[in-house]
C-alpha atoms as an extended CHARMM CRD file, in Angstrom:
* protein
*
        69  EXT
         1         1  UNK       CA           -125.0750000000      -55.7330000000       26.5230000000  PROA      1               0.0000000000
         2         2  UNK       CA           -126.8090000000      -59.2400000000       27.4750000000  PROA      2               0.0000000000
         3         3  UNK       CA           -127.8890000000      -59.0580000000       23.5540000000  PROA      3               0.0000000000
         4         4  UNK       CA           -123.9190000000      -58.7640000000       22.4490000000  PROA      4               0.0000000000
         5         5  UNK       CA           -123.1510000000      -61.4200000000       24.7540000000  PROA      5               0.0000000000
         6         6  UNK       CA           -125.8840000000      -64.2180000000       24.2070000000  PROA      6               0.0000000000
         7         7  UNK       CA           -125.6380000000      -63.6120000000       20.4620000000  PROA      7               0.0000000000
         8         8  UNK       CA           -121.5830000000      -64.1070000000       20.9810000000  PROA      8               0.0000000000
         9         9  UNK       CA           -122.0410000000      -67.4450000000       22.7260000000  PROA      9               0.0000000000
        10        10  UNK       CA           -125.1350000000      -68.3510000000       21.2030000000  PROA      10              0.0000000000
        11        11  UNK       CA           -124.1010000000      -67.8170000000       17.1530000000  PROA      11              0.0000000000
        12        12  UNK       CA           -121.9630000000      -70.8530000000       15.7640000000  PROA      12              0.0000000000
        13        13  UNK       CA           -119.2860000000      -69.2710000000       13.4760000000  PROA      13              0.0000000000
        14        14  UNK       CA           -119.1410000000      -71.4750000000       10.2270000000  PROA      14              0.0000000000
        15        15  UNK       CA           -115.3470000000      -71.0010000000       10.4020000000  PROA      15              0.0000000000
        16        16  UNK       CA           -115.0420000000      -73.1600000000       13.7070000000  PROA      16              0.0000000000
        17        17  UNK       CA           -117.3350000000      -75.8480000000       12.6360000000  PROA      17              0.0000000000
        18        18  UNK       CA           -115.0580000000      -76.0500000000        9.6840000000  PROA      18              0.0000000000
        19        19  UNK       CA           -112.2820000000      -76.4320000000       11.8200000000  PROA      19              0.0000000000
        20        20  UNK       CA           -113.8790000000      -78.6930000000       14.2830000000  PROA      20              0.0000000000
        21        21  UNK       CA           -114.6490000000      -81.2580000000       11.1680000000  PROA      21              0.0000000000
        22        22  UNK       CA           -111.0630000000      -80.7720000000        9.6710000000  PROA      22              0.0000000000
        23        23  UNK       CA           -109.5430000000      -81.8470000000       13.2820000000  PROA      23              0.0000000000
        24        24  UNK       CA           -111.8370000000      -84.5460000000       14.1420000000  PROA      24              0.0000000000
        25        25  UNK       CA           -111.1910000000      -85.8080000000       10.5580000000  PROA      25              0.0000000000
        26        26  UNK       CA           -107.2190000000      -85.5890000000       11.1500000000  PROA      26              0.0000000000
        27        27  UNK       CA           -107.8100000000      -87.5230000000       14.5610000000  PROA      27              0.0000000000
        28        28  UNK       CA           -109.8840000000      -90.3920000000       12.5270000000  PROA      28              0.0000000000
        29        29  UNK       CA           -106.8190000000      -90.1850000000        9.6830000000  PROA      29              0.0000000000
        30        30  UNK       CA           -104.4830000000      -90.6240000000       13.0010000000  PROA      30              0.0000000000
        31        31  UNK       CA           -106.4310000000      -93.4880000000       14.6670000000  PROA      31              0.0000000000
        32        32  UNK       CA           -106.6110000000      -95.7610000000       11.6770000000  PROA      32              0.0000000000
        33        33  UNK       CA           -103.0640000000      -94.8570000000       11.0370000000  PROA      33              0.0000000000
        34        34  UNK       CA           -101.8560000000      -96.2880000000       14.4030000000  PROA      34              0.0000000000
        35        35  UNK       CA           -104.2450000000      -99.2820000000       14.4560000000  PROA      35              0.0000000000
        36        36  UNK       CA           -102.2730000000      -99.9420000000       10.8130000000  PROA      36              0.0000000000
        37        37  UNK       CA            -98.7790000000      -99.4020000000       11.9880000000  PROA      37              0.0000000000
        38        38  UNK       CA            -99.6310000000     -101.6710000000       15.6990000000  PROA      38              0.0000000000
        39        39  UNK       CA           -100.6720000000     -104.5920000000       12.8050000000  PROA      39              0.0000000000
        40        40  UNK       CA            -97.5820000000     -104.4160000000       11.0010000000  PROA      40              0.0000000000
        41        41  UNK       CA            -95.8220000000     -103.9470000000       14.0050000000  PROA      41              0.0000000000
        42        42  UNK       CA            -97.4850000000     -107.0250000000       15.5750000000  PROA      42              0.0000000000
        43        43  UNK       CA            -96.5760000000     -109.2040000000       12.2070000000  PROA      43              0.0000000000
        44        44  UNK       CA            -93.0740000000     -108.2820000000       12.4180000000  PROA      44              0.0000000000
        45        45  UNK       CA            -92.4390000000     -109.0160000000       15.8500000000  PROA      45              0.0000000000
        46        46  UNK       CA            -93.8400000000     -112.1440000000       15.3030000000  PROA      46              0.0000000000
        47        47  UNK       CA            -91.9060000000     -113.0830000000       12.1900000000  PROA      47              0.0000000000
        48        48  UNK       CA            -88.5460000000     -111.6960000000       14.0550000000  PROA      48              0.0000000000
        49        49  UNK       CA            -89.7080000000     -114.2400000000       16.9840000000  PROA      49              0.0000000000
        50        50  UNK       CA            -89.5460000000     -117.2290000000       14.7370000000  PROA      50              0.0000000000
        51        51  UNK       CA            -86.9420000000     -116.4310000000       12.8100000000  PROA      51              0.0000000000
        52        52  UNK       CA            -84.9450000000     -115.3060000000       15.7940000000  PROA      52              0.0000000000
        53        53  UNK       CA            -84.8920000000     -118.5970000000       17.7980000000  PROA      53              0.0000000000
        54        54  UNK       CA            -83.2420000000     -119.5880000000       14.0670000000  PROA      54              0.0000000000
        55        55  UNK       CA            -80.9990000000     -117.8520000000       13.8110000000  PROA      55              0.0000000000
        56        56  UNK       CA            -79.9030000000     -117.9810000000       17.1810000000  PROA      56              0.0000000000
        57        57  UNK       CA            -79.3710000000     -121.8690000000       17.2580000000  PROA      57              0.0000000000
        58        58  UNK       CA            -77.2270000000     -121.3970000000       13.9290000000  PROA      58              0.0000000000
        59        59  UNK       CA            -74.4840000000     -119.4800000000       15.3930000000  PROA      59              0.0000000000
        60        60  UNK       CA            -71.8170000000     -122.2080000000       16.6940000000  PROA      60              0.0000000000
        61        61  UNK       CA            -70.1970000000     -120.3420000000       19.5970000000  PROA      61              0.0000000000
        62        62  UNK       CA            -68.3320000000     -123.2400000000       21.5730000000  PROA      62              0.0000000000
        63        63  UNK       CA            -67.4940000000     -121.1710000000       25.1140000000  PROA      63              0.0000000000
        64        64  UNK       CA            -68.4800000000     -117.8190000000       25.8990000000  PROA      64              0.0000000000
        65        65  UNK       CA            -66.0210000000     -115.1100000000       25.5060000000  PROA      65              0.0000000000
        66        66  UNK       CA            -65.5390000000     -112.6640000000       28.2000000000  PROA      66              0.0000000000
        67        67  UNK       CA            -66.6740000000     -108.7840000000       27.7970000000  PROA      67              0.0000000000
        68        68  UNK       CA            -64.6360000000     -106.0480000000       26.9160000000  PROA      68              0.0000000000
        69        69  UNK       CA            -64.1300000000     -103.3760000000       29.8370000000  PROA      69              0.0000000000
């Protein structure tokens, strides 16, 4: 029994090392995916900052109107 066991726990099955490498490949894939999209993400809230303060200043609104209720 202590032979079935150890050579259970002990043998690598070629199968899950496959899969291990698939997923930690997939997790890479993920990582640089996110480091991509925070870049772009960082570049357009930049570009929306500068043009913001723009286009803010162009709209000629001489008194505030009150809110709808």
């Amino acid at each position: 029994m202590a032979k079935a066991l150890l050579g259970y726990v002990g043998g690598s099955d070629p199968r899950l090392l496959a899969e291990m490498r698939r997923l930690q490949q997939r997790v890479q894939d993920l990582e640089s995916e996110l480091v991509r999209i925070q870049r772009e993400n960082d570049a357009l809230a930049a570009a929306a900052s500068q043009h913001g303060d723009a286009l803010l200043k162009s709209i000629d609104v001489p008194q505030a109107e009150p809110a709808l209720t």
